[in-house]
TORTIDREN-551375 format. One record per residue (C-alpha): residue number from 0; residue in one letter; x, y, z. Coordinates in steps of 0.001 Angstrom, whole numbers, plus 500000, padded with zeros to 6 digits. Example, Ala and Ser with C-alpha at 12.3 -4.5 7.8 and 13.67 -1.06 7.14 Angstrom:
<atoms>
nr: 0; rest: a; X: 512300; Y: 495500; Z: 507800
nr: 1; rest: s; X: 513670; Y: 498940; Z: 507140
</atoms>
This chain:
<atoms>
nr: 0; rest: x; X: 668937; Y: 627076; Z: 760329
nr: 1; rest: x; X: 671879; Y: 628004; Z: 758076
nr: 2; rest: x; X: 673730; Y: 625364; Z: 755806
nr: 3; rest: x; X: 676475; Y: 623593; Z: 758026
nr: 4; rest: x; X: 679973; Y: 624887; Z: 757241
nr: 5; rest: x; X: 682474; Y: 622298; Z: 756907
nr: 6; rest: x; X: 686312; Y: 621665; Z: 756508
nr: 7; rest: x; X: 687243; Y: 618595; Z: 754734
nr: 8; rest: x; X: 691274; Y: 617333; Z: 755364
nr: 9; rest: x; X: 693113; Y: 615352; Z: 753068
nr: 10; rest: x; X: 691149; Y: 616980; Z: 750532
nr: 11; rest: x; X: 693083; Y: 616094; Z: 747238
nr: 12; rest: x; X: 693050; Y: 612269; Z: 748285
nr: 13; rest: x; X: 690516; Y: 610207; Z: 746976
nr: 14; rest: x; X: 687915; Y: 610484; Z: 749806
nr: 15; rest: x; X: 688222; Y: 614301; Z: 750100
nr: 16; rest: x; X: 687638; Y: 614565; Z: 746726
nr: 17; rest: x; X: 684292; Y: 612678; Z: 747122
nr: 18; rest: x; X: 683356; Y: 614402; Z: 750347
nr: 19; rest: x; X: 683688; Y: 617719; Z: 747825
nr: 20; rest: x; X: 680891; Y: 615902; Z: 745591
nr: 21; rest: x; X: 678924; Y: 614521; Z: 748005
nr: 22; rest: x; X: 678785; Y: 617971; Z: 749772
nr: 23; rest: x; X: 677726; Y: 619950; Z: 746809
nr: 24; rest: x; X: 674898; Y: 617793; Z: 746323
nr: 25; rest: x; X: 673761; Y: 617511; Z: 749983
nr: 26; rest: x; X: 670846; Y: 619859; Z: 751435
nr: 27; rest: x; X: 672091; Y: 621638; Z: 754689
nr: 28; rest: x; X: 675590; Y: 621851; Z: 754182
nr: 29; rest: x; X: 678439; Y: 623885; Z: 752278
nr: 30; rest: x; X: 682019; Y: 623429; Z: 751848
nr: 31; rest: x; X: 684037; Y: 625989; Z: 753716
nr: 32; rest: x; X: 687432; Y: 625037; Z: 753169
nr: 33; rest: x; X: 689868; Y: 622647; Z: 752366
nr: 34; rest: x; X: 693129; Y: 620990; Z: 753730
nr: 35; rest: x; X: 696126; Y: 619571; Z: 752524
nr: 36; rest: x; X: 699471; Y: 618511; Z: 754460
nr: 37; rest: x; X: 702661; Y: 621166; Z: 754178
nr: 38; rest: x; X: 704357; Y: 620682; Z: 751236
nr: 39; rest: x; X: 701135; Y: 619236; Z: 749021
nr: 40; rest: x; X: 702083; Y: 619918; Z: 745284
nr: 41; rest: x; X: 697870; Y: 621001; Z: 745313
nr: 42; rest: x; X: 697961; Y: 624065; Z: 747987
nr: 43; rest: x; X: 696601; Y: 626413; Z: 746579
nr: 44; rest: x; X: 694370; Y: 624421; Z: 743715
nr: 45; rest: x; X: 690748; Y: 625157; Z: 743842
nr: 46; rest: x; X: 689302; Y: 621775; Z: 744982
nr: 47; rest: x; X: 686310; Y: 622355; Z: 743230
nr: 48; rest: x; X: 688568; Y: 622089; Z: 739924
nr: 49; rest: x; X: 690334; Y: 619260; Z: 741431
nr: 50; rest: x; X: 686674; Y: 617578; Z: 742392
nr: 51; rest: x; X: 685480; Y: 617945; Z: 738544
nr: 52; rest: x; X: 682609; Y: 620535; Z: 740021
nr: 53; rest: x; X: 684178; Y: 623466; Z: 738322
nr: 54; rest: x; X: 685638; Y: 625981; Z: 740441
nr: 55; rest: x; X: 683824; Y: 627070; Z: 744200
nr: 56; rest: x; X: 686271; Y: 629722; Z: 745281
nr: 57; rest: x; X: 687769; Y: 627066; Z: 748262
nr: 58; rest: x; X: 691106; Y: 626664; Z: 747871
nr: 59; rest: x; X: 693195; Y: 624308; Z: 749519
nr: 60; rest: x; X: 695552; Y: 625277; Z: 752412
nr: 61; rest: x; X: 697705; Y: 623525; Z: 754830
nr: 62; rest: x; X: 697008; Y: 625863; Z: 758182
nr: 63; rest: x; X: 693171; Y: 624020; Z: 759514
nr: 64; rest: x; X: 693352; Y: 626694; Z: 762593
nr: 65; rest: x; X: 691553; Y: 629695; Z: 760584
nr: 66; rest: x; X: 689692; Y: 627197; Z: 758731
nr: 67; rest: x; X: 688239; Y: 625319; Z: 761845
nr: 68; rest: x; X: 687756; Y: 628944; Z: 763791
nr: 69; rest: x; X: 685446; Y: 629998; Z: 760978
nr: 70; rest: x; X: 683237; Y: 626674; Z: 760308
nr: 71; rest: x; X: 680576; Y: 624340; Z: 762022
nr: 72; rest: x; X: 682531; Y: 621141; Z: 761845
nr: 73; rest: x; X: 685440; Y: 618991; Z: 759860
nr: 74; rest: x; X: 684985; Y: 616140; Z: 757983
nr: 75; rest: x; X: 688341; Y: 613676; Z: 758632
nr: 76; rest: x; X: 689178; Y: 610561; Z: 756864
nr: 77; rest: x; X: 693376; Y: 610908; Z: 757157
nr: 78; rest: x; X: 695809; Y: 609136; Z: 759002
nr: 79; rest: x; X: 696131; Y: 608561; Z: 762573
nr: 80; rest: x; X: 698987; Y: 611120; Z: 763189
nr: 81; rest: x; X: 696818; Y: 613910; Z: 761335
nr: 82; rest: x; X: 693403; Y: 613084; Z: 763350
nr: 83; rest: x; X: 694860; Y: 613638; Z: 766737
nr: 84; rest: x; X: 696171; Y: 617233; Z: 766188
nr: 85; rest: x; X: 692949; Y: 617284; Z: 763983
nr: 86; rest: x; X: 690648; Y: 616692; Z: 767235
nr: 87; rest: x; X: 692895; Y: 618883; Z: 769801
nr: 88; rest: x; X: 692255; Y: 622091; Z: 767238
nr: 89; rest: x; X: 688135; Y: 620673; Z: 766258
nr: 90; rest: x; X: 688454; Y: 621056; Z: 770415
nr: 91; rest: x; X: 690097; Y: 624393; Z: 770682
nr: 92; rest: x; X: 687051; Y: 625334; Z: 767976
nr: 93; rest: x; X: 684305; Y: 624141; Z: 769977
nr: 94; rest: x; X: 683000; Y: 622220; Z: 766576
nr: 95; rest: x; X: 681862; Y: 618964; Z: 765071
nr: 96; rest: x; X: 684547; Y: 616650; Z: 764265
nr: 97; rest: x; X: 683919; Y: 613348; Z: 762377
nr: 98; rest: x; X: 686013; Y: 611022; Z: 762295
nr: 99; rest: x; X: 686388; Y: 607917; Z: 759862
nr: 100; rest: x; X: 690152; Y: 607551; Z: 760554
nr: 101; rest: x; X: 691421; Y: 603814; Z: 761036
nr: 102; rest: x; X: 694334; Y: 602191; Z: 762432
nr: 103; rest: x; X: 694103; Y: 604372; Z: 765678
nr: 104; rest: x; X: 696248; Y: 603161; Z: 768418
nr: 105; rest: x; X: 695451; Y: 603253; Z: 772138
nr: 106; rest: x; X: 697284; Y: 606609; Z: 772404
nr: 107; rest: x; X: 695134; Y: 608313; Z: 769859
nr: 108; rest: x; X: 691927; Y: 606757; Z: 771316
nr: 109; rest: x; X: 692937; Y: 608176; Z: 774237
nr: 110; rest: x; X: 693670; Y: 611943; Z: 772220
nr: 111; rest: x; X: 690598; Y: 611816; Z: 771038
nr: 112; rest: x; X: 688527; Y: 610881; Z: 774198
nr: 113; rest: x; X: 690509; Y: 613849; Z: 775323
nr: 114; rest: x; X: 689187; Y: 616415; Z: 772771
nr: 115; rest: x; X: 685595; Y: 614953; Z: 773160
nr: 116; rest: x; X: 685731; Y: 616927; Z: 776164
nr: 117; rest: x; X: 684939; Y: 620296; Z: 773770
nr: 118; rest: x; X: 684657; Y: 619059; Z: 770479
nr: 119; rest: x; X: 681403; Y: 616997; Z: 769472
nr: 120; rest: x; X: 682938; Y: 614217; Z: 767740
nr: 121; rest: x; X: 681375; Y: 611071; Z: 766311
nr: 122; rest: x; X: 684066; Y: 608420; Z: 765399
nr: 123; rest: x; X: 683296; Y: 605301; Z: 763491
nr: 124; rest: x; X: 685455; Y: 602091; Z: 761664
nr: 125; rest: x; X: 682841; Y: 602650; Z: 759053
nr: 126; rest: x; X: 680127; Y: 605399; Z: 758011
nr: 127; rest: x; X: 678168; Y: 603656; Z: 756090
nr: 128; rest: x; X: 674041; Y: 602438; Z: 757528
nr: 129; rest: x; X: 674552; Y: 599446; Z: 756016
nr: 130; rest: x; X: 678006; Y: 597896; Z: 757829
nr: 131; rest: x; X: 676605; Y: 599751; Z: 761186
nr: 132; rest: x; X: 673070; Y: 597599; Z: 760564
nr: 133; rest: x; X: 675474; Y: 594490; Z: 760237
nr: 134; rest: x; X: 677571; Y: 595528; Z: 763582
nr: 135; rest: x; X: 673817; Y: 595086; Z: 765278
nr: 136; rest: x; X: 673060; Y: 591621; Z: 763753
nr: 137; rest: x; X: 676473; Y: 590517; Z: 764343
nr: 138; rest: x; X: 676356; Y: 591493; Z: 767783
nr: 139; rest: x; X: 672946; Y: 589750; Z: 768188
nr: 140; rest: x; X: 673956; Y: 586655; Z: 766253
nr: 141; rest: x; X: 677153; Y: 585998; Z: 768632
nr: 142; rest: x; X: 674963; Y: 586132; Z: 772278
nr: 143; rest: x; X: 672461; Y: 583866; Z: 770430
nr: 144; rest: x; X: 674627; Y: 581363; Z: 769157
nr: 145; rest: x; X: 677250; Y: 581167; Z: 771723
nr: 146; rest: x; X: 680711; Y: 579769; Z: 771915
nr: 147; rest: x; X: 679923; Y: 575963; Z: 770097
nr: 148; rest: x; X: 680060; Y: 578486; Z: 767192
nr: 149; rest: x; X: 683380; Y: 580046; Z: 765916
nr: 150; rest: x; X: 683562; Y: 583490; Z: 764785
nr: 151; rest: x; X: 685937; Y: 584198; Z: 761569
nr: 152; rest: x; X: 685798; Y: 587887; Z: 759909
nr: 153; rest: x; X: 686869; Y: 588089; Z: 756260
nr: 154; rest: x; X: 688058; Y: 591767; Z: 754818
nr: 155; rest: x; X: 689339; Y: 592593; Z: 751011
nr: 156; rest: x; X: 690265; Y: 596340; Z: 750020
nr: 157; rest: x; X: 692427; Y: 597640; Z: 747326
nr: 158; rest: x; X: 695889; Y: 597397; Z: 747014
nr: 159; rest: x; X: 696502; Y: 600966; Z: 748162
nr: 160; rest: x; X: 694783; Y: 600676; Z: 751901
nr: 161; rest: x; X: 697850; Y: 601044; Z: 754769
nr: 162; rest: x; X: 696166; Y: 599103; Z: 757725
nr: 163; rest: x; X: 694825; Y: 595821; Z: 758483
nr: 164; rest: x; X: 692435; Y: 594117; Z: 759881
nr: 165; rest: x; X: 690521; Y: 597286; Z: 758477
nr: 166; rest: x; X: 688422; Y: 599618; Z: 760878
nr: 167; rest: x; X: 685329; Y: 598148; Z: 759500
nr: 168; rest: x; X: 686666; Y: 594406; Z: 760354
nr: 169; rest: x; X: 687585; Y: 595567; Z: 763898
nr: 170; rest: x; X: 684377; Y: 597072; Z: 764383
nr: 171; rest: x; X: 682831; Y: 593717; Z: 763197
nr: 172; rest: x; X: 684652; Y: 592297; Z: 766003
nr: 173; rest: x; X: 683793; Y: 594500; Z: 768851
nr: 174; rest: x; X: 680247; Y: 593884; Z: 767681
nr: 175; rest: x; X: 680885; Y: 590129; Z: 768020
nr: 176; rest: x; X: 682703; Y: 590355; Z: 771217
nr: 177; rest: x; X: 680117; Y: 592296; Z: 772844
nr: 178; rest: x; X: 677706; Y: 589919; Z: 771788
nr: 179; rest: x; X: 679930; Y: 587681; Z: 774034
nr: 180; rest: x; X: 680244; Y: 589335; Z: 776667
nr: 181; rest: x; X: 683934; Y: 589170; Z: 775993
nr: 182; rest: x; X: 687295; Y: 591700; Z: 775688
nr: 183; rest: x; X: 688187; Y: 591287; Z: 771515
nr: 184; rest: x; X: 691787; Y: 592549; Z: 772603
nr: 185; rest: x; X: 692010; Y: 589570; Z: 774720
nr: 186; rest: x; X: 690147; Y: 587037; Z: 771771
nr: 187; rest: x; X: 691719; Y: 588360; Z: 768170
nr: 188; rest: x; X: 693587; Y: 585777; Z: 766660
nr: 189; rest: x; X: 695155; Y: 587100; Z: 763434
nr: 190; rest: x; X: 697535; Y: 586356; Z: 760657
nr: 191; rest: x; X: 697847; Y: 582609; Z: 761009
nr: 192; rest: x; X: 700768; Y: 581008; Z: 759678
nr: 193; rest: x; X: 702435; Y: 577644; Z: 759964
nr: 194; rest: x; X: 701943; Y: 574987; Z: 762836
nr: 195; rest: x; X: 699703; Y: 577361; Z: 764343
nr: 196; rest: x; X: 697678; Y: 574513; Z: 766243
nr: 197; rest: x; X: 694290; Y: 573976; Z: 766748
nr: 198; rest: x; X: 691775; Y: 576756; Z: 767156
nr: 199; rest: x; X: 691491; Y: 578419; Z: 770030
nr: 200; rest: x; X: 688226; Y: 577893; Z: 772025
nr: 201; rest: x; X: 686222; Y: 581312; Z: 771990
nr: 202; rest: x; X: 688492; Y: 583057; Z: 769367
nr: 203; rest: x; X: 687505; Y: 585546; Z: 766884
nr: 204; rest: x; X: 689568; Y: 584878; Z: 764087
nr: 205; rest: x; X: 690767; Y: 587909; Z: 761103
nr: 206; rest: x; X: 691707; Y: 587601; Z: 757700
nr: 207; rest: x; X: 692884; Y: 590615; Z: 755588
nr: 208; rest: x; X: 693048; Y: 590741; Z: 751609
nr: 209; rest: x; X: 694204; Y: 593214; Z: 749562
nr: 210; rest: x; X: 693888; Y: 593486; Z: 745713
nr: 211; rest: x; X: 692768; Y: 596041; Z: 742946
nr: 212; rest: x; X: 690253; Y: 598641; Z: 743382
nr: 213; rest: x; X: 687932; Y: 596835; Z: 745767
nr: 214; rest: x; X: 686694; Y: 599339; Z: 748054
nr: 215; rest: x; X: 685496; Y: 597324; Z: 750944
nr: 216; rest: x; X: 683916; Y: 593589; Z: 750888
nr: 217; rest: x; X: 683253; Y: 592219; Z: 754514
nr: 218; rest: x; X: 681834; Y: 588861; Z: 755521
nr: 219; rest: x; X: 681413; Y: 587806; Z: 759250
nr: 220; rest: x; X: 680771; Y: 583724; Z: 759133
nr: 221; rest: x; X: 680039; Y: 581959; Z: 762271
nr: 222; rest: x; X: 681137; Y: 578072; Z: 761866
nr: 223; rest: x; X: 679220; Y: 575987; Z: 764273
nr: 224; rest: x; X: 678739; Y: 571982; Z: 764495
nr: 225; rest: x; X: 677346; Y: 570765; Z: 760549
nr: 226; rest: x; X: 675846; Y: 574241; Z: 759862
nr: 227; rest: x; X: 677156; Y: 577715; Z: 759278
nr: 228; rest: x; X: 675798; Y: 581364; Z: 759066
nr: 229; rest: x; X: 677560; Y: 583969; Z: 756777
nr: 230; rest: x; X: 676363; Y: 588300; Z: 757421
nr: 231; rest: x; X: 677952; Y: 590465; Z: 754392
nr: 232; rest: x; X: 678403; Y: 593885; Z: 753524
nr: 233; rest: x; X: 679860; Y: 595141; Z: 749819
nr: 234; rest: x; X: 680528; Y: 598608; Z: 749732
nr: 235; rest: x; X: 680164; Y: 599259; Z: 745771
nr: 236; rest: x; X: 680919; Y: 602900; Z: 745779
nr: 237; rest: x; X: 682708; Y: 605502; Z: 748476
nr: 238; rest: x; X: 679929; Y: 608098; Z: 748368
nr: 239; rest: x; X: 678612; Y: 605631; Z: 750811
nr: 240; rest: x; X: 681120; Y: 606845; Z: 752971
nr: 241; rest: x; X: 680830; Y: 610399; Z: 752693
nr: 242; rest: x; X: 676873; Y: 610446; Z: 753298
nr: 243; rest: x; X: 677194; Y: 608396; Z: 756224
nr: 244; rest: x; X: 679704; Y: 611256; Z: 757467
nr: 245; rest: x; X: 677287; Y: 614358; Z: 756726
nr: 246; rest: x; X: 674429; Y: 612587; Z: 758331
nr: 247; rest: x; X: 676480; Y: 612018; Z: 761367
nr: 248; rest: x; X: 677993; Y: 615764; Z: 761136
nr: 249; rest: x; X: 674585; Y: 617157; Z: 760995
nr: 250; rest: x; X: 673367; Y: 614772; Z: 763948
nr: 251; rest: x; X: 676107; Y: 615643; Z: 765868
nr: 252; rest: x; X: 675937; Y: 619938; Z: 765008
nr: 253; rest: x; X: 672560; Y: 619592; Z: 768103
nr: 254; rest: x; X: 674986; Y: 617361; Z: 770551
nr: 255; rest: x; X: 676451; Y: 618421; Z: 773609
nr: 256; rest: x; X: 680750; Y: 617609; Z: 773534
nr: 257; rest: x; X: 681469; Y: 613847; Z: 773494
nr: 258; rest: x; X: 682621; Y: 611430; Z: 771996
nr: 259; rest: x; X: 679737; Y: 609393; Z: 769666
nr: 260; rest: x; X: 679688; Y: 606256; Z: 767342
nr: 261; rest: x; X: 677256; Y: 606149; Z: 764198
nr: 262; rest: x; X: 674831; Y: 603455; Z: 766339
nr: 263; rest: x; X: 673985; Y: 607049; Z: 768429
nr: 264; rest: x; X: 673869; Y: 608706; Z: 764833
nr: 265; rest: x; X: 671452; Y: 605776; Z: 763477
nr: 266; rest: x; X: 669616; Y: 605255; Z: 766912
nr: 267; rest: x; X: 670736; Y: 601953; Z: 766240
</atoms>
């Protein structure tokens, strides 16, 4: 089979930029273009240049349409408002669309469900095997302990990240509700402050710090009576990232359209 062609967007931004690495050095897949938002001071720039690879001829652009018509799949870690026109044209394609986008709102779930109907699109909080292994034993941990235990999640990212709790945290907690058998929508209790009370029975508590170049420390510590059980994950590096999202893009290139999660990616 030929190498899998694929669009990165937000190119220039720190992810895109490791994408570019990460795809240059990865067996089965090529880099077949490159997108930027209107206006980018870098249209035009060679992102191979711009990646420290030297130059590869892919320039970046700010019109995806011809881009996406041309190649296999896109490779999206932007911002919310980007990933839903993102998905309607990976859609319009036919293609692979990976998505490691956070702080999606209900309405761009609900975009993105939409576009699964064409597109083959595996969405995920976090790429990486090691936080999805964690989701697992999270999950387990919560249906064996049960509610005598209370469920805290602990985030820290650098200074720069826009949302919070992050993805990764809220996918922590999903894991942990599920291991319930509860709704976390209906259980998050988040950014306490003041006379807040005592804690409420069956909560699952967040906690979000931010602070230098930290790209993503996670801890998920279940408090019961006299003992307590702490699961971890340090990302050291984003290439962890970026190979979680070619694995999943190369998974998902045999798929039939829908809308996957990197436990279907993992067999997890």
């Amino acid at each position: 089979m030929s190498d899998m062609r694929l669009v990165v967007v937000g190119a220039s931004g720190r992810m895109g930029l490791t994408l570019a690495r990460i795809i240059a050095a990865t067996e089965g897949v090529t880099l077949a273009g490159a997108v930027e938002r209107e206006g980018s001071p870098l249209l035009g720039r060679d992102v191979g240049e711009l990646a420290g690879l030297g130059p590869n001829g892919v320039k970046i652009s700010d019109d995806p349409l011809p881009l996406f018509a041309a190649a296999d799949g896109v490779v999206d870690f932007t911002v919310p408002g980007a990933t839903t026109v993102f998905a309607e044209l990976a859609a319009q394609a036919r293609i692979v669309h990976v998505i490691g986008t956070t702080g999606l709102s209900e309405a761009d779930e609900a975009a993105i469900a939409a576009a699964a109907r064409h597109a083959r699109i595996v969405k995920s909080g976090n790429m990486s095997l090691g936080v999805n292994l964690l989701a697992q034993l999270v999950k387990q941990a919560a249906r064996a302990l049960g509610p005598e235990f209370d469920i805290e999640i602990v985030e820290m990212h650098h200074n720069r990240k826009v949302d919070a709790p992050s993805g990764t945290a809220l996918l922590l907690g999903e894991a942990a509700a599920a291991g319930r058998g509860i709704n976390l929508s209906n259980h998050a209790e988040r950014g306490r402050d003041g006379l807040t009370g005592p804690r409420e029975p069956g909560a699952i508590g967040f906690a979000a710090l931010r602070g230098g170049t930290v790209v993503g420390d996670h801890s998920v510590i279940m408090a019961g009576p006299y003992e307590r059980i702490e699961l971890g994950h340090r990302a050291e590096d984003r290439s962890i990232f970026a190979r979680g999202a070619l694995k999943a893009a190369l998974w998902a290139r045999d798929q039939k359209p829908g809308l996957y999660s990197m436990v279907d990616v993992l067999g997890l």
